[in-house]
Gaussian input, Z-matrix of N, CA and C with variables (Angstrom, degrees):
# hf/3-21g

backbone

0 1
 N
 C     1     B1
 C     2     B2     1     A1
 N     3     B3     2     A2     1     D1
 C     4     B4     3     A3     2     D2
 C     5     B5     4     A4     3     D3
 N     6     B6     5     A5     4     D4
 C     7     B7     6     A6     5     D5
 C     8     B8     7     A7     6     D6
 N     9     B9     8     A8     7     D7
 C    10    B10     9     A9     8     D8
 C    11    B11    10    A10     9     D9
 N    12    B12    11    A11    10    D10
 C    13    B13    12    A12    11    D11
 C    14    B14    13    A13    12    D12
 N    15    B15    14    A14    13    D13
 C    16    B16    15    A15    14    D14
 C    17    B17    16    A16    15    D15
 N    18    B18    17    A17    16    D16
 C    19    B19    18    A18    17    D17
 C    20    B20    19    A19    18    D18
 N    21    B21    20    A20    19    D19
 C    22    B22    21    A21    20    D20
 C    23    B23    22    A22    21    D21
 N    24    B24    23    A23    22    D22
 C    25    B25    24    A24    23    D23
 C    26    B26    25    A25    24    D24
 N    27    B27    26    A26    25    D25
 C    28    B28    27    A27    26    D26
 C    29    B29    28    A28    27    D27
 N    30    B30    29    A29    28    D28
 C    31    B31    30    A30    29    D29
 C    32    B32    31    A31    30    D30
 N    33    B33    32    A32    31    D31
 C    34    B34    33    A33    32    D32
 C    35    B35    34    A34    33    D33
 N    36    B36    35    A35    34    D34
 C    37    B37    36    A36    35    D35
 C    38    B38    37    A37    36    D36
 N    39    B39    38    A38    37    D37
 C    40    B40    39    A39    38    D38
 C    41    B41    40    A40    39    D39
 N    42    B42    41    A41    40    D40
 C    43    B43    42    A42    41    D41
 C    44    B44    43    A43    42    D42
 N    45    B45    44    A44    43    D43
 C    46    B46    45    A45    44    D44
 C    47    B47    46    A46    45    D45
 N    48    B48    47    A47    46    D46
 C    49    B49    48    A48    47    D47
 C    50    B50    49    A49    48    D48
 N    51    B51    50    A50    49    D49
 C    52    B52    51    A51    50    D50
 C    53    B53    52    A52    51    D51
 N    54    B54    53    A53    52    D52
 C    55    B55    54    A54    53    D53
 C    56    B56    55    A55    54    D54
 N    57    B57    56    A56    55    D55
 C    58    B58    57    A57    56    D56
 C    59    B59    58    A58    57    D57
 N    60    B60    59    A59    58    D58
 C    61    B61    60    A60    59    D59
 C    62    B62    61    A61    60    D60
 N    63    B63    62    A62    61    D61
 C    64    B64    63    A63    62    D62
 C    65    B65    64    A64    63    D63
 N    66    B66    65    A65    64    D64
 C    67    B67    66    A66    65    D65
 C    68    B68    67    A67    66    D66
 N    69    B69    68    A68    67    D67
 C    70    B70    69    A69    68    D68
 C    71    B71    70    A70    69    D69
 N    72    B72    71    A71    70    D70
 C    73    B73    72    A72    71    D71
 C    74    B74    73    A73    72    D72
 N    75    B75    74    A74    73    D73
 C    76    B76    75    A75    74    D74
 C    77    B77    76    A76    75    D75
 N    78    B78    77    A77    76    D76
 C    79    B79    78    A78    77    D77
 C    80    B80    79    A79    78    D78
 N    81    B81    80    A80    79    D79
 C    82    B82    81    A81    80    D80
 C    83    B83    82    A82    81    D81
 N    84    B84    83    A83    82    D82
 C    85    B85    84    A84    83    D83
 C    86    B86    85    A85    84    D84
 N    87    B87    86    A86    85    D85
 C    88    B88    87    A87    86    D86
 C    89    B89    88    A88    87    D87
 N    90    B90    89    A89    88    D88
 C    91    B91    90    A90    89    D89
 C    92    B92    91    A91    90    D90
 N    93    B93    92    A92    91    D91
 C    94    B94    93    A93    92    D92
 C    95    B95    94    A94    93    D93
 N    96    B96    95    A95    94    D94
 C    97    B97    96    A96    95    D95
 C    98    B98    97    A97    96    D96
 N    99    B99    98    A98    97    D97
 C   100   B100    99    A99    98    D98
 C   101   B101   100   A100    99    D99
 N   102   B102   101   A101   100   D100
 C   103   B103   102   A102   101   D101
 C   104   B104   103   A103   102   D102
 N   105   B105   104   A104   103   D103
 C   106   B106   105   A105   104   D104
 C   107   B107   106   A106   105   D105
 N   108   B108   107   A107   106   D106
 C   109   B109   108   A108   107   D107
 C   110   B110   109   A109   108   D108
 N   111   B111   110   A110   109   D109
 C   112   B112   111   A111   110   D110
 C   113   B113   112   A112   111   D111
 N   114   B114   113   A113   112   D112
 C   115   B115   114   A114   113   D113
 C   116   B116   115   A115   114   D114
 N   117   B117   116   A116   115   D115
 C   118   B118   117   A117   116   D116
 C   119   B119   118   A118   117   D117
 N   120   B120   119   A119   118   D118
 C   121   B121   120   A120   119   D119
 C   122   B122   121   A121   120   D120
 N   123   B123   122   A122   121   D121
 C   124   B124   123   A123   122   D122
 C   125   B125   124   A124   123   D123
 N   126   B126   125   A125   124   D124
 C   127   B127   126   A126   125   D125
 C   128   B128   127   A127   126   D126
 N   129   B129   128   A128   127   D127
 C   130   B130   129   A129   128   D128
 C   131   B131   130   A130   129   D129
 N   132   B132   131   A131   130   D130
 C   133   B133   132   A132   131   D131
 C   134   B134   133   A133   132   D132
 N   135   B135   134   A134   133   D133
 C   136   B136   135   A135   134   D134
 C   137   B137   136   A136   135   D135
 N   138   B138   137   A137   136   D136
 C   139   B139   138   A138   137   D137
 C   140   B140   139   A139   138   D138
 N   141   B141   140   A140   139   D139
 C   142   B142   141   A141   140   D140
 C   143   B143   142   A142   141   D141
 N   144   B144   143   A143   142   D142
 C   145   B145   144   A144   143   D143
 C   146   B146   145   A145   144   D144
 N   147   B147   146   A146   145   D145
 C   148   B148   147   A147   146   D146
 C   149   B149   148   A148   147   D147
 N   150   B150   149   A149   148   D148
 C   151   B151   150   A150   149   D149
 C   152   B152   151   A151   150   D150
 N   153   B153   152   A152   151   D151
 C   154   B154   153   A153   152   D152
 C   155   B155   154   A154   153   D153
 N   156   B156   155   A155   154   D154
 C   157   B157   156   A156   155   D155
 C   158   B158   157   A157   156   D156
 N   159   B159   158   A158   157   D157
 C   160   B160   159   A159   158   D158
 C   161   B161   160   A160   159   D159
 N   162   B162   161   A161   160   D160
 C   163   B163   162   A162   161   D161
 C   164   B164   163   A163   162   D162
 N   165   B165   164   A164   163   D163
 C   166   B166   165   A165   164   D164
 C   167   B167   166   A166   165   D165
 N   168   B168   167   A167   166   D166
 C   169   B169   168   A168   167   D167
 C   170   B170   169   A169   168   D168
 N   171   B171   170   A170   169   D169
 C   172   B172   171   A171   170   D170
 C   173   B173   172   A172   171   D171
 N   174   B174   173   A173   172   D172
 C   175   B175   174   A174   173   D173
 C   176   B176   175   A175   174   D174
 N   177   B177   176   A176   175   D175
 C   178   B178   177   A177   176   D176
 C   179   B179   178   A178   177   D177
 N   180   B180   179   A179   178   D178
 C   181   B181   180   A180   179   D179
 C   182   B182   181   A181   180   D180
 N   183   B183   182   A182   181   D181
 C   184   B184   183   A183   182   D182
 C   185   B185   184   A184   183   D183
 N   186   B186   185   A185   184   D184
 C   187   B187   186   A186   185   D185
 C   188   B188   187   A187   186   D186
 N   189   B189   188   A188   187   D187
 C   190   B190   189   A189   188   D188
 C   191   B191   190   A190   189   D189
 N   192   B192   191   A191   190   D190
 C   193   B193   192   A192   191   D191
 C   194   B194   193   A193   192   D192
 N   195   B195   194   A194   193   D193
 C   196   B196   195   A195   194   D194
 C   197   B197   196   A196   195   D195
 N   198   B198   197   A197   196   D196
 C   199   B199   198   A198   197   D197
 C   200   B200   199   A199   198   D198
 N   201   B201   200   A200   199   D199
 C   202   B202   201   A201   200   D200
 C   203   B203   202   A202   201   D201
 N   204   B204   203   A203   202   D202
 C   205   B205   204   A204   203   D203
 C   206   B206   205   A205   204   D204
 N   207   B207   206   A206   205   D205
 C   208   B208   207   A207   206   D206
 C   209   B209   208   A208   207   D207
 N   210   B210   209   A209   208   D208
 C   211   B211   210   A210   209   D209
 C   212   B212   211   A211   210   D210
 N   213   B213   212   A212   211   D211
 C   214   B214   213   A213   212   D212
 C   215   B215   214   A214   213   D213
 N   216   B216   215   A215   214   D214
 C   217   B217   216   A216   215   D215
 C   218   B218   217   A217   216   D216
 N   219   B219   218   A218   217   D217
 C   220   B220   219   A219   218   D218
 C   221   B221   220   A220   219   D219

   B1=1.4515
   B2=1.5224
   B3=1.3674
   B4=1.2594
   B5=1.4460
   B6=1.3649
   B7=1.5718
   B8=1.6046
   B9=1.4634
   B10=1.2419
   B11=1.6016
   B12=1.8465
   B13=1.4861
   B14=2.1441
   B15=1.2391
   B16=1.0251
   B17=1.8872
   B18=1.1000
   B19=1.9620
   B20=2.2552
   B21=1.6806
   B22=1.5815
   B23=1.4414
   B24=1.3118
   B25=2.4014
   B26=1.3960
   B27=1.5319
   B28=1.6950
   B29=2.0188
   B30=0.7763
   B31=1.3329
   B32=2.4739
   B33=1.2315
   B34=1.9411
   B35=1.3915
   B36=1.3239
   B37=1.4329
   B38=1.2242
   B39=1.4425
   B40=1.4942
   B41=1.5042
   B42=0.9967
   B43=1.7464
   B44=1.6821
   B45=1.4747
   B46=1.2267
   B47=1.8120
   B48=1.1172
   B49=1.4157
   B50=0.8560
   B51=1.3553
   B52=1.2954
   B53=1.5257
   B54=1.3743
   B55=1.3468
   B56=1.7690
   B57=1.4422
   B58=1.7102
   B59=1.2429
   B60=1.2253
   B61=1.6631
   B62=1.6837
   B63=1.7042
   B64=1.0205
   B65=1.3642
   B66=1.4101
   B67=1.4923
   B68=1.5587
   B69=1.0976
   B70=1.5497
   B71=2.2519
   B72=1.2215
   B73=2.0794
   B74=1.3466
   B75=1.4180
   B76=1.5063
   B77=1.4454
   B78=1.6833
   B79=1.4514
   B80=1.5133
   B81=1.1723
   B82=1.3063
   B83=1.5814
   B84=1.4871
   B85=1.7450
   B86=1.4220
   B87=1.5347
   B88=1.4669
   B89=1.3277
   B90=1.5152
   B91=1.2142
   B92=1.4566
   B93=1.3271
   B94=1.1050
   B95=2.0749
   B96=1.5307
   B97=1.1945
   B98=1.9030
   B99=0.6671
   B100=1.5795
   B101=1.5839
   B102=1.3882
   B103=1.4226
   B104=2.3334
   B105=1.1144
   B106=1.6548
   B107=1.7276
   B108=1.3758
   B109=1.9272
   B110=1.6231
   B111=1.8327
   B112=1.2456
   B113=1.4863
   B114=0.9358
   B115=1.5581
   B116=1.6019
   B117=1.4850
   B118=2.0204
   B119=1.7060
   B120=1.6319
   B121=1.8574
   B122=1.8316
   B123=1.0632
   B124=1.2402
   B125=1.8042
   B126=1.3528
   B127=1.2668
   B128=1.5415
   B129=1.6356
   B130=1.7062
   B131=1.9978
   B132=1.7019
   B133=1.5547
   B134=1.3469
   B135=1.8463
   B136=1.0028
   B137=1.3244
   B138=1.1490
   B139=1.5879
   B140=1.5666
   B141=1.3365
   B142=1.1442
   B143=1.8148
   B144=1.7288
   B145=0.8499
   B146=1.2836
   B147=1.5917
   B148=2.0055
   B149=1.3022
   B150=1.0297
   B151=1.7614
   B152=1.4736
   B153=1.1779
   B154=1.2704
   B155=1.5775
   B156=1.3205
   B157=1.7108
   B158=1.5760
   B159=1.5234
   B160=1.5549
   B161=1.4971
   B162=1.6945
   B163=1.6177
   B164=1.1077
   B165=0.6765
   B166=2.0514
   B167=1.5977
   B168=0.8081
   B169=1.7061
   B170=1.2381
   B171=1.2101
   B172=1.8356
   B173=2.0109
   B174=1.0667
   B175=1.9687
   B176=1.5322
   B177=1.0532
   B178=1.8768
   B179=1.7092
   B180=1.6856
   B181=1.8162
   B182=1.3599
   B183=1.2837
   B184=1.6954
   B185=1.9660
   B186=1.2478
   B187=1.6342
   B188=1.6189
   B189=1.0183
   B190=1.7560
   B191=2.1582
   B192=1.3852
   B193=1.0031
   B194=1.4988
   B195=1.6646
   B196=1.2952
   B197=1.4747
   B198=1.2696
   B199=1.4512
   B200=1.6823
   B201=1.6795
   B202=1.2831
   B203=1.7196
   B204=1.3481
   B205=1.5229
   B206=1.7810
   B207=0.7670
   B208=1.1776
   B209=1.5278
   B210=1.9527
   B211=1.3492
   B212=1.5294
   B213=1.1225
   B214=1.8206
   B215=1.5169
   B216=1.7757
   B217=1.5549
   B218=1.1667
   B219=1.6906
   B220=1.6291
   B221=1.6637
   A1=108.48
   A2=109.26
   A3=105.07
   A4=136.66
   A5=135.16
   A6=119.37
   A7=99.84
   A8=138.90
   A9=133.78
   A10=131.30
   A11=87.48
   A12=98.80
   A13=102.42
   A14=103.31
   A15=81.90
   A16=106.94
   A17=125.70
   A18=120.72
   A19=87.58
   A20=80.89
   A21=110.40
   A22=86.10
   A23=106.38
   A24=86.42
   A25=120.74
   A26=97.89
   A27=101.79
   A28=86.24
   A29=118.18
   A30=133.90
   A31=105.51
   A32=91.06
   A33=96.41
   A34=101.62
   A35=121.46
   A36=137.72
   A37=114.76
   A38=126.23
   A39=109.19
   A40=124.29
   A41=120.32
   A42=109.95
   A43=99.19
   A44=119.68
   A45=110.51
   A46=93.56
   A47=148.14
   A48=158.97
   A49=127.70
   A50=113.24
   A51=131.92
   A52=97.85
   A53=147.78
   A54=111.01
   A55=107.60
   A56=96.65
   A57=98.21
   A58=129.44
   A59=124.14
   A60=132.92
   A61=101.75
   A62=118.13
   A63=109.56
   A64=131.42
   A65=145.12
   A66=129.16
   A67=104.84
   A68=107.92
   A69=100.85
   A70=106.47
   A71=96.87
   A72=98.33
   A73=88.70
   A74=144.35
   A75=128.62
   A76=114.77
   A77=111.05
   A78=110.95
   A79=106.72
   A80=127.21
   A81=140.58
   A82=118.43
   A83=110.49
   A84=112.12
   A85=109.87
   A86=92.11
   A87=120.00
   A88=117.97
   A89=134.80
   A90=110.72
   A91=114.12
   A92=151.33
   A93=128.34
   A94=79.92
   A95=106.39
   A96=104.17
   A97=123.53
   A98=122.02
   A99=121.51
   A100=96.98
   A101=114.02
   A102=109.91
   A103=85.21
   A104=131.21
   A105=125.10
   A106=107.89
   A107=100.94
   A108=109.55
   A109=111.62
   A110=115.35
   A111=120.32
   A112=115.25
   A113=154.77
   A114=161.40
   A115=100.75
   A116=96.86
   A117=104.42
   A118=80.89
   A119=104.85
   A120=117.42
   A121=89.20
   A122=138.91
   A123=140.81
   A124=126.22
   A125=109.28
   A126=97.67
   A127=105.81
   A128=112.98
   A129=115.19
   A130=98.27
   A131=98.84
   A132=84.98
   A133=112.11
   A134=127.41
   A135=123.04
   A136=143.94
   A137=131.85
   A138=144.97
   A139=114.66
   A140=112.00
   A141=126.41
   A142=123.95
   A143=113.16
   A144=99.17
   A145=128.19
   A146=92.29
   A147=101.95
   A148=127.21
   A149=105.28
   A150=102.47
   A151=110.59
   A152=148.02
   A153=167.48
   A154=89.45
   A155=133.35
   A156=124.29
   A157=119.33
   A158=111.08
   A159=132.84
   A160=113.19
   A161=131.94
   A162=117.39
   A163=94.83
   A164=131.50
   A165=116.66
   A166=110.85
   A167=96.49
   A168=115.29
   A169=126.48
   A170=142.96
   A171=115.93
   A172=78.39
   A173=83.50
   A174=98.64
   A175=95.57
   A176=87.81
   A177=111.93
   A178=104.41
   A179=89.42
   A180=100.31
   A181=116.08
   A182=139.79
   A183=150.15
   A184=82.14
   A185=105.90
   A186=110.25
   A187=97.52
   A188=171.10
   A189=167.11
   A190=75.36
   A191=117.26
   A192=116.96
   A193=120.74
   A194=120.61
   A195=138.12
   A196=81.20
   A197=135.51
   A198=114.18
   A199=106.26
   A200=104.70
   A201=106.78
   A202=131.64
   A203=112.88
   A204=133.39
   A205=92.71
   A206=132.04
   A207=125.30
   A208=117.19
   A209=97.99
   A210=120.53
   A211=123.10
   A212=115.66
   A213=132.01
   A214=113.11
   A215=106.56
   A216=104.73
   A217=142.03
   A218=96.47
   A219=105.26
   A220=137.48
   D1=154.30
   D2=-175.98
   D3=-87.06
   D4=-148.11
   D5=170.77
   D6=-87.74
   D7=161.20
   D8=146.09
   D9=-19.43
   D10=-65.37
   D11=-173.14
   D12=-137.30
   D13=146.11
   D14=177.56
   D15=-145.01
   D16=137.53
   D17=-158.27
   D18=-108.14
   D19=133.64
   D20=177.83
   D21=-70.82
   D22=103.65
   D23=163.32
   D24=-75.32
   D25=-11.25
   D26=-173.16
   D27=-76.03
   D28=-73.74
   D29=-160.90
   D30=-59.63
   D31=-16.87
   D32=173.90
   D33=-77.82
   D34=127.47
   D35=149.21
   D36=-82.78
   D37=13.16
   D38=-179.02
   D39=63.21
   D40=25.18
   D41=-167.20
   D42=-87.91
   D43=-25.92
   D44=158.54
   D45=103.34
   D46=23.80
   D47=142.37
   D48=-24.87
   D49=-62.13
   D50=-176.10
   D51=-96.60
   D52=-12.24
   D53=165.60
   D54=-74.41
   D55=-39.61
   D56=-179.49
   D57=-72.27
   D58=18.77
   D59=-165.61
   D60=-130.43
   D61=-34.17
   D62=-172.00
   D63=-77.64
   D64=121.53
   D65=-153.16
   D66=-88.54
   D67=-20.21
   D68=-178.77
   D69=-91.36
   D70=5.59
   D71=165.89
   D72=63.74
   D73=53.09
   D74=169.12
   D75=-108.27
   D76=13.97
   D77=170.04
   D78=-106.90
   D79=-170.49
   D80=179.70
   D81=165.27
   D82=114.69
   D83=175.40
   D84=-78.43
   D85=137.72
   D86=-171.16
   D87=-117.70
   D88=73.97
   D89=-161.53
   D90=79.06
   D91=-5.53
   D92=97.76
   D93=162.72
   D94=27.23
   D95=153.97
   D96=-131.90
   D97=-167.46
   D98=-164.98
   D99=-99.50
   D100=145.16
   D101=-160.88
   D102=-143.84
   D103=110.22
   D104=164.22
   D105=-60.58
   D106=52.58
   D107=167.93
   D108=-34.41
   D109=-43.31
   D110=179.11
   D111=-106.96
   D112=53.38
   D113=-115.73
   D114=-114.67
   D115=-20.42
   D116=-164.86
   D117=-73.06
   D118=-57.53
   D119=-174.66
   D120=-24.22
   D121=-93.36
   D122=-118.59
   D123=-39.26
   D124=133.01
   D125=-165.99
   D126=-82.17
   D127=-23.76
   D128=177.17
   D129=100.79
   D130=15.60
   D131=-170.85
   D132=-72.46
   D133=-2.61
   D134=-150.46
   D135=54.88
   D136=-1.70
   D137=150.17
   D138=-12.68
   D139=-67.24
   D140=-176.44
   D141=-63.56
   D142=-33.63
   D143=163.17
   D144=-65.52
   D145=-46.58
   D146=176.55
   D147=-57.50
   D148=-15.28
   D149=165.87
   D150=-118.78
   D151=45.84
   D152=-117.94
   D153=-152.19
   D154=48.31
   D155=168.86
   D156=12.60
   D157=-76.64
   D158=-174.74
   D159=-89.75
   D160=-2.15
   D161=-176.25
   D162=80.83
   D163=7.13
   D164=173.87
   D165=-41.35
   D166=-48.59
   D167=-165.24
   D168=-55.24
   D169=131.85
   D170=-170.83
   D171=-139.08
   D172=160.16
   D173=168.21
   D174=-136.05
   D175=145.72
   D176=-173.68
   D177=-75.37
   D178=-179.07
   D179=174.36
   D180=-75.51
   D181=28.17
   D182=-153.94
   D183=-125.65
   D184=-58.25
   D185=-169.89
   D186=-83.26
   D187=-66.59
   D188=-5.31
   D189=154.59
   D190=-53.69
   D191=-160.61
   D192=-80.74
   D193=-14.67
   D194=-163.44
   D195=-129.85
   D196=20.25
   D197=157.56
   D198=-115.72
   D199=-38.22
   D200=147.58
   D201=-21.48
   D202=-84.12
   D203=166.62
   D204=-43.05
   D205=-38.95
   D206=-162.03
   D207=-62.97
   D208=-65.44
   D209=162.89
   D210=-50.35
   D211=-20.29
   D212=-179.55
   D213=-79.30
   D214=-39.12
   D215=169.63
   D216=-99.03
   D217=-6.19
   D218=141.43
   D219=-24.26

């Protein structure tokens, strides 16, 4: 299975979004791109991708899988 969340560094501008948007603090700039330092933290609310300027952002098969189940019990 994969990580939760995981940041494109090629594709992060650093604007810093996703450290300030996320409620569980699992981003952090490193050198002047966004790094998931706390990744276990993540609640999966998606915040971070959606305000993510450029897509940087990817969420793993843990979130892909509870959106799945999700759409099914609709």
């Amino acid at each position: 299975m994969s990580e939760k969340v995981t940041v494109n560094t090629e594709r992060c501008i650093g604007c810093g979004t996703c450290v300030n948007i996320c409620p569980a603090k699992v981003f952090q700039l490193i050198n002047g791109k966004a790094y998931p330092v706390n990744a276990e933290r993540c609640l999966l609310c998606r915040a971070c991708k959606t305000h993510c300027p450029v897509d940087a952002i990817s969420l793993g098969s843990r979130v892909i899988q509870r959106e799945n189940n999700h759409i099914q019990a609709s």
